[in-house]
N, CA, C and O atoms as CSV, one atom per row, in Angstrom:
chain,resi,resn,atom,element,x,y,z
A,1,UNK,N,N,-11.538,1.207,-12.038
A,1,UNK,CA,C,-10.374,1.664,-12.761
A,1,UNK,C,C,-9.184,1.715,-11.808
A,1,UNK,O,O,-9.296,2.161,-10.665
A,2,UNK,N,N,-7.827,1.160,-12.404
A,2,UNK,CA,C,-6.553,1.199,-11.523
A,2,UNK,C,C,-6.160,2.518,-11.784
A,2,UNK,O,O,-6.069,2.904,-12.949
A,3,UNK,N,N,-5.943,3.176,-10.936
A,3,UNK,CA,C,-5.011,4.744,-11.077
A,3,UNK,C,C,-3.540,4.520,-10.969
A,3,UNK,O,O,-2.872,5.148,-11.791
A,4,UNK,N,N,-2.838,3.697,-10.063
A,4,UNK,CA,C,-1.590,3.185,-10.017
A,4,UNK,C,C,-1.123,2.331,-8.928
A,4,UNK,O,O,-1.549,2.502,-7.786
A,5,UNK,N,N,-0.373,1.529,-9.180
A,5,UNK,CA,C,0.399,0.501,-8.831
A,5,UNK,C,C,1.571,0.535,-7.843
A,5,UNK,O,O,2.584,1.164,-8.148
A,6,UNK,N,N,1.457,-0.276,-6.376
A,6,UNK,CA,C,2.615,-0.256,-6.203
A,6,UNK,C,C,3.230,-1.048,-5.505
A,6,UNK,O,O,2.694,-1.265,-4.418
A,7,UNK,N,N,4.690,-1.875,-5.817
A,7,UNK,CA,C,4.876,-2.988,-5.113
A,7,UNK,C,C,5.627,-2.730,-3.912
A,7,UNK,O,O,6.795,-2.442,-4.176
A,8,UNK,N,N,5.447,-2.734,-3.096
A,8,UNK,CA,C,6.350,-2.977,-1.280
A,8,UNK,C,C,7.034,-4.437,-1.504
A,8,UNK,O,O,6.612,-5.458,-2.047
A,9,UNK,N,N,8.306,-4.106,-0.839
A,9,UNK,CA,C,8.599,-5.090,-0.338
A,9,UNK,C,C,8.677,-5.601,1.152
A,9,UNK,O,O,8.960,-4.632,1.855
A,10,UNK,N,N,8.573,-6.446,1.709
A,10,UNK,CA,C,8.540,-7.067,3.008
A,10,UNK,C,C,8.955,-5.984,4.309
A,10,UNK,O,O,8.389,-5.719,5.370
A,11,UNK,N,N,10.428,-5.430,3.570
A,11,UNK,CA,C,10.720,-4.247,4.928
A,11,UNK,C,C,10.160,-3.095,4.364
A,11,UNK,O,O,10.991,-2.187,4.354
A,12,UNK,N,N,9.198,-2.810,3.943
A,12,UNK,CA,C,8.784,-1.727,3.282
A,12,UNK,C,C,9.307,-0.600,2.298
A,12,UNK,O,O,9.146,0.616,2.409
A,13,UNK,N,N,9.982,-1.314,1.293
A,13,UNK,CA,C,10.648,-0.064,0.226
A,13,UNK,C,C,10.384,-0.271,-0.712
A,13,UNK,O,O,10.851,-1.350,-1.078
A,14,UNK,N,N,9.639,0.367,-1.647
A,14,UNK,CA,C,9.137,0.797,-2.836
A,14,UNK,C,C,9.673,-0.315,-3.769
A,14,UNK,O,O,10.889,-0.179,-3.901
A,15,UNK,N,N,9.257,-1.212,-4.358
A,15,UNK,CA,C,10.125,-1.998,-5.480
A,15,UNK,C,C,9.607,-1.475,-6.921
A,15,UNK,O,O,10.309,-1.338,-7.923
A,16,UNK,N,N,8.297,-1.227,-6.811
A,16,UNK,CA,C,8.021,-0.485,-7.973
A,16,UNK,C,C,6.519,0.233,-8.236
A,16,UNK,O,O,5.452,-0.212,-7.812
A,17,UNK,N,N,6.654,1.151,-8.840
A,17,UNK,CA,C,5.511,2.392,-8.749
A,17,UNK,C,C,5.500,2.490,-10.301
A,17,UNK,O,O,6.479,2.442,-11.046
A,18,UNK,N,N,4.013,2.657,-10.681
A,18,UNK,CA,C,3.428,3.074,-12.189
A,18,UNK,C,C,1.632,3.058,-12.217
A,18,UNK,O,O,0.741,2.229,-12.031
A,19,UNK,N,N,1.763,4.710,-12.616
A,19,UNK,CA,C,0.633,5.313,-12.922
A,19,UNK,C,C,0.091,5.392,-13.837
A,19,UNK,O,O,0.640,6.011,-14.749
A,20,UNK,N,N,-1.460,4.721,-14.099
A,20,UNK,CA,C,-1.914,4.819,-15.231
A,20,UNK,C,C,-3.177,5.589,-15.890
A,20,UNK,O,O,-4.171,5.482,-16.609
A,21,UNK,N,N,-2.495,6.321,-15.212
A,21,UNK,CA,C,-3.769,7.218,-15.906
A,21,UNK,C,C,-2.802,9.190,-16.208
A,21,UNK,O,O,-1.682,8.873,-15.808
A,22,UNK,N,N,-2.723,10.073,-16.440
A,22,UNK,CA,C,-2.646,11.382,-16.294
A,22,UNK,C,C,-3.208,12.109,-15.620
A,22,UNK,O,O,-2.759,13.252,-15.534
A,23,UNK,N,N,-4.128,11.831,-15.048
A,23,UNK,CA,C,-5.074,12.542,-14.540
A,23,UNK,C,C,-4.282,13.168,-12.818
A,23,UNK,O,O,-4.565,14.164,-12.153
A,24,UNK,N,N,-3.230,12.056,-12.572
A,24,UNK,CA,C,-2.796,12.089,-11.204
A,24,UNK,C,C,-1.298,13.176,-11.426
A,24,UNK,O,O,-0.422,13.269,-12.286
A,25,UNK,N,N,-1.606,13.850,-10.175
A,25,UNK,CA,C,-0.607,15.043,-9.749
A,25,UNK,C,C,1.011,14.087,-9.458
A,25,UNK,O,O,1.137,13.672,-8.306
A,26,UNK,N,N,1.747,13.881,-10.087
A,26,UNK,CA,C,3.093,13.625,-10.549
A,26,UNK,C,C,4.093,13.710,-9.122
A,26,UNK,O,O,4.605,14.774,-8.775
A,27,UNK,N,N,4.264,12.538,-8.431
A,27,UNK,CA,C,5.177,12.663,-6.914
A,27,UNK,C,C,6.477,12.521,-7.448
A,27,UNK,O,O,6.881,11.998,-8.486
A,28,UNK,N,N,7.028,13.079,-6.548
A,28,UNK,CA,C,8.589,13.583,-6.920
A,28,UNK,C,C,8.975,11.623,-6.072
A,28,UNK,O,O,8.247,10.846,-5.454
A,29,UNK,N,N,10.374,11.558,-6.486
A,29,UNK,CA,C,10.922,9.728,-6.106
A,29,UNK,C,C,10.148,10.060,-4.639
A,29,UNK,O,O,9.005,9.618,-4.518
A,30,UNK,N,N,10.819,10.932,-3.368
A,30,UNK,CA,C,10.715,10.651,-2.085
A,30,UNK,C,C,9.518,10.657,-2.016
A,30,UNK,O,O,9.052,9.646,-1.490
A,31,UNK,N,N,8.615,11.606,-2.430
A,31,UNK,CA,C,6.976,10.986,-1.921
A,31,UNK,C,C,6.703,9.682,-2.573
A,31,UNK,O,O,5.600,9.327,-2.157
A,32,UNK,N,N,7.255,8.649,-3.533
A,32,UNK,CA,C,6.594,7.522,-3.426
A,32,UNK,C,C,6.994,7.087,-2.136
A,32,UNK,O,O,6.278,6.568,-1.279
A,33,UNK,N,N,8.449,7.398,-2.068
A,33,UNK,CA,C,8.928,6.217,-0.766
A,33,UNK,C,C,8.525,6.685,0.181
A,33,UNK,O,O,8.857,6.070,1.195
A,34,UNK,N,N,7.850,7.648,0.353
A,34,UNK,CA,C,7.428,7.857,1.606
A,34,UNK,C,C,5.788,7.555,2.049
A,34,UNK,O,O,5.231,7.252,3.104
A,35,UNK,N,N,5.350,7.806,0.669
A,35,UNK,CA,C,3.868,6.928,0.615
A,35,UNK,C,C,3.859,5.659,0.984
A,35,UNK,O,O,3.152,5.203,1.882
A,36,UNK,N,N,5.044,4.724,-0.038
A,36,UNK,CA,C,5.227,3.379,0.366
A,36,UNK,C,C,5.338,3.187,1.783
A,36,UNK,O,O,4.343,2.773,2.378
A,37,UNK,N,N,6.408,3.427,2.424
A,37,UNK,CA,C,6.494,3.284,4.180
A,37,UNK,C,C,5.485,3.790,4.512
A,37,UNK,O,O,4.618,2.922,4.404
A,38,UNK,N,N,5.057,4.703,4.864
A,38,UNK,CA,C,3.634,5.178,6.024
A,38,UNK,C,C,2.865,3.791,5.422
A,38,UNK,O,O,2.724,2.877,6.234
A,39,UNK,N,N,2.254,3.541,3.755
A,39,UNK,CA,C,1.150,2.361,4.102
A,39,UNK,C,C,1.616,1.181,4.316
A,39,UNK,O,O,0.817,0.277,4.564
A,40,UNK,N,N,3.076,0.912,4.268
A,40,UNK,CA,C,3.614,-0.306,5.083
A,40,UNK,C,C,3.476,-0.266,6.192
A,40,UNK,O,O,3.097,-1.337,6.667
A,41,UNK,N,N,3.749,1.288,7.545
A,41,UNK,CA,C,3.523,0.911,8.643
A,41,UNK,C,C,2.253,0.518,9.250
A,41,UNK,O,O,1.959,-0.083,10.283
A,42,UNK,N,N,1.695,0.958,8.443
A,42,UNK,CA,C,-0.058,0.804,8.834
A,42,UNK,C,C,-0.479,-0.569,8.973
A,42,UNK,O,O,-0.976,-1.213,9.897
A,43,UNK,N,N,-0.229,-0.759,8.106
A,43,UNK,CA,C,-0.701,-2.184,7.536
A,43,UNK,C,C,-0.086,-3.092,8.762
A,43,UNK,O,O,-0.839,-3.763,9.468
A,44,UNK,N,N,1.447,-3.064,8.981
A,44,UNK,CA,C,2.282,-3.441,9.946
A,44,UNK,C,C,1.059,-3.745,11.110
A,44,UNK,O,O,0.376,-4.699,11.485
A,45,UNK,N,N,1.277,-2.035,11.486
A,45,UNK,CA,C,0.370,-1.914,12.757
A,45,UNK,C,C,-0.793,-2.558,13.233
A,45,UNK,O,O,-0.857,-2.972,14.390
A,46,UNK,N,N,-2.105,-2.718,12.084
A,46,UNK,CA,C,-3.122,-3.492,12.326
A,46,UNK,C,C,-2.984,-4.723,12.075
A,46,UNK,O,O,-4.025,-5.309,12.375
A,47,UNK,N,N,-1.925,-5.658,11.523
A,47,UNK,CA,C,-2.076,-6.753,11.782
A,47,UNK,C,C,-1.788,-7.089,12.725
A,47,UNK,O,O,-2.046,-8.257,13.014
A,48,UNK,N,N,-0.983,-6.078,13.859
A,48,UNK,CA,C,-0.155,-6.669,15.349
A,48,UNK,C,C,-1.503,-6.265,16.194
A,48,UNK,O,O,-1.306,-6.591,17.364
A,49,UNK,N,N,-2.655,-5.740,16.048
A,49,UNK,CA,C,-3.818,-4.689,16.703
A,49,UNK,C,C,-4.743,-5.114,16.703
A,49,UNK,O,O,-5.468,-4.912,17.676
A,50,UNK,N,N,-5.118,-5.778,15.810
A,50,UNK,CA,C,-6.297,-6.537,15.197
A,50,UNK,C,C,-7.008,-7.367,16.301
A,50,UNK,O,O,-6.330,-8.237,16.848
A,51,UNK,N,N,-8.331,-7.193,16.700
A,51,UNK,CA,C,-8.799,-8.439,17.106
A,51,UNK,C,C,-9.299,-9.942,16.497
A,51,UNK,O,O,-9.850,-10.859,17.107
A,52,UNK,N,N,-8.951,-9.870,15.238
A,52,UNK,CA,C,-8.939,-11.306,14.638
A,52,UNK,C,C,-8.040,-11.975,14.596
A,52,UNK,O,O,-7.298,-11.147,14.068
A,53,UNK,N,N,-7.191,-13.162,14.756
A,53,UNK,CA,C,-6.495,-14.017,15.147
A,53,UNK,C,C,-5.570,-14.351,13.720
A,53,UNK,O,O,-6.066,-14.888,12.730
A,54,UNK,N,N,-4.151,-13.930,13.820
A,54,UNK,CA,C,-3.314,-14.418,12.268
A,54,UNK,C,C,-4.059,-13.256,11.485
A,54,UNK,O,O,-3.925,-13.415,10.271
A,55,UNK,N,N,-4.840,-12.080,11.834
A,55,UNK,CA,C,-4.884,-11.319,10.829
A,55,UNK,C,C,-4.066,-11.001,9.255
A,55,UNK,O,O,-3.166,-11.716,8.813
A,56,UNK,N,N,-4.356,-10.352,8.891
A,56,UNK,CA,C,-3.169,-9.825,7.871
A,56,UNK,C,C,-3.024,-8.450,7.655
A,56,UNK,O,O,-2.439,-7.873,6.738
A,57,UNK,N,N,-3.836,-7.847,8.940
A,57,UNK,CA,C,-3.815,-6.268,8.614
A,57,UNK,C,C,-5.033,-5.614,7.390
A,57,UNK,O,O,-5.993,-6.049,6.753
A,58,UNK,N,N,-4.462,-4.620,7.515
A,58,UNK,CA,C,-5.595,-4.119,6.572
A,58,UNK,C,C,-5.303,-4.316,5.020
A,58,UNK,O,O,-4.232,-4.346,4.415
A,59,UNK,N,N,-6.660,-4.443,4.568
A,59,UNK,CA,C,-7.054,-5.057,3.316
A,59,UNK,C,C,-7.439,-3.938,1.942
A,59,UNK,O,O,-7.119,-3.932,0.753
A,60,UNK,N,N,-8.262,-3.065,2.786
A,60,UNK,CA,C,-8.678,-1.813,1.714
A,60,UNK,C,C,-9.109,-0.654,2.769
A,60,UNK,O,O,-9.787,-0.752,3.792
A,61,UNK,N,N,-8.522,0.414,2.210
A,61,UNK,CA,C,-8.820,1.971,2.640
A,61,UNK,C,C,-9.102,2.376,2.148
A,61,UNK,O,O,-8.479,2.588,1.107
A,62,UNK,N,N,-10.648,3.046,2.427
A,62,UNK,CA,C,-11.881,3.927,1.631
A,62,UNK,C,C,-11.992,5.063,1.988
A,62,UNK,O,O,-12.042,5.239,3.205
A,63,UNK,N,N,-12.058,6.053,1.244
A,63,UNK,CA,C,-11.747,7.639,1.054
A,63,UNK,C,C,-12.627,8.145,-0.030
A,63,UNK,O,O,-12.935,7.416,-0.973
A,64,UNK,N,N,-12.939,9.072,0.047
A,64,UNK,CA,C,-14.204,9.879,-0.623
A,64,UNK,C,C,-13.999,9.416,-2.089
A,64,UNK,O,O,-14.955,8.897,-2.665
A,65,UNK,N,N,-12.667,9.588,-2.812
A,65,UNK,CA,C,-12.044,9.606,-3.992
A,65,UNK,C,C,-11.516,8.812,-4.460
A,65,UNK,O,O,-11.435,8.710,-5.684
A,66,UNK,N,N,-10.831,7.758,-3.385
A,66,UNK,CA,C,-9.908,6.312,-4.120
A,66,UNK,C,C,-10.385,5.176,-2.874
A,66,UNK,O,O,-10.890,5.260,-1.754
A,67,UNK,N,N,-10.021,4.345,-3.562
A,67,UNK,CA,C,-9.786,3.121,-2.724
A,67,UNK,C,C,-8.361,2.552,-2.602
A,67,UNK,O,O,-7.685,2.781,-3.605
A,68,UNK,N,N,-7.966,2.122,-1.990
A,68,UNK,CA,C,-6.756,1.724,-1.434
A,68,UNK,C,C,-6.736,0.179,-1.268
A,68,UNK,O,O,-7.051,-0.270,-0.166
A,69,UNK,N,N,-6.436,-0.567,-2.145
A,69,UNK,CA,C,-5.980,-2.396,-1.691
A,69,UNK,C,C,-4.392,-2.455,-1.406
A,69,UNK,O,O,-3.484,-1.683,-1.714
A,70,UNK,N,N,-4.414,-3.746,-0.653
A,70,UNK,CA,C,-3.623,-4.181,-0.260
A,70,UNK,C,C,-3.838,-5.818,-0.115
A,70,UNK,O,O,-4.406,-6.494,0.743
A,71,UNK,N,N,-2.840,-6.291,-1.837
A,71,UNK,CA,C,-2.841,-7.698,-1.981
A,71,UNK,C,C,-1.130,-8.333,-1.493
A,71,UNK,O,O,-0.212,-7.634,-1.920
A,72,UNK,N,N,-0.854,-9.172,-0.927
A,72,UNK,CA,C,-0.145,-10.001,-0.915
A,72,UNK,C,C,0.333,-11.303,-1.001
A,72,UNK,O,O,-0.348,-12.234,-0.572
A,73,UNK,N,N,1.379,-11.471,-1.486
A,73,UNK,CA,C,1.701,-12.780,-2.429
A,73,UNK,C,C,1.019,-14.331,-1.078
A,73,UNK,O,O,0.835,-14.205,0.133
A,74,UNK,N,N,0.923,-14.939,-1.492
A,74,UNK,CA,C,0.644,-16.253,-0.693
A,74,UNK,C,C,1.339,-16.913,0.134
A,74,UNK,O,O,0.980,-17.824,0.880
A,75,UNK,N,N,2.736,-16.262,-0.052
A,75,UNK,CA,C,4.020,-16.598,0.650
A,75,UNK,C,C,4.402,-15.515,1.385
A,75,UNK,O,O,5.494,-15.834,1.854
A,76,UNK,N,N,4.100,-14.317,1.787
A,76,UNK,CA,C,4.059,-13.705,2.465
A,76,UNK,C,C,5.165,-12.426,2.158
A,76,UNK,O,O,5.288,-11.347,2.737
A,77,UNK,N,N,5.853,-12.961,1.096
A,77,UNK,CA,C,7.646,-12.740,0.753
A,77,UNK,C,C,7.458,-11.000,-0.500
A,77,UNK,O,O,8.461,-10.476,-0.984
């Protein structure tokens, strides 16, 4: 099940956020954007960290309660 959605853009700012379910505790605007950046820097970070070669950083973050993906377009853009 998707709980919610969210698109980054390249320098990391929120292009768009939507939750689908109720079940989730309601972030005021700045905690998306601030959710958005921290998992942009991350992501940033392990692809520059990585010991695999042209990485792409991290892919999915697993936590007791959610999972976390991270898809990007084919163009990188």
């Amino acid at each position: 099940m998707i709980f919610s959605l969210y698109i980054i853009n390249k320098a990391g700012g929120l292009v768009y956020q939507k939750d689908f379910t109720n079940n989730l505790e309601k972030l005021s605007s700045n905690e998306y954007l601030v959710l958005a950046g921290t998992f942009h820097g991350v992501h940033a970070i392990t692809s520059k960290i990585s010991p695999v070669h042209n990485s792409s950083g991290i892919e999915v973050l697993e936590a007791d309660n959610f999972k976390l993906y991270c898809f990007q377009t084919l163009t990188g853009k």
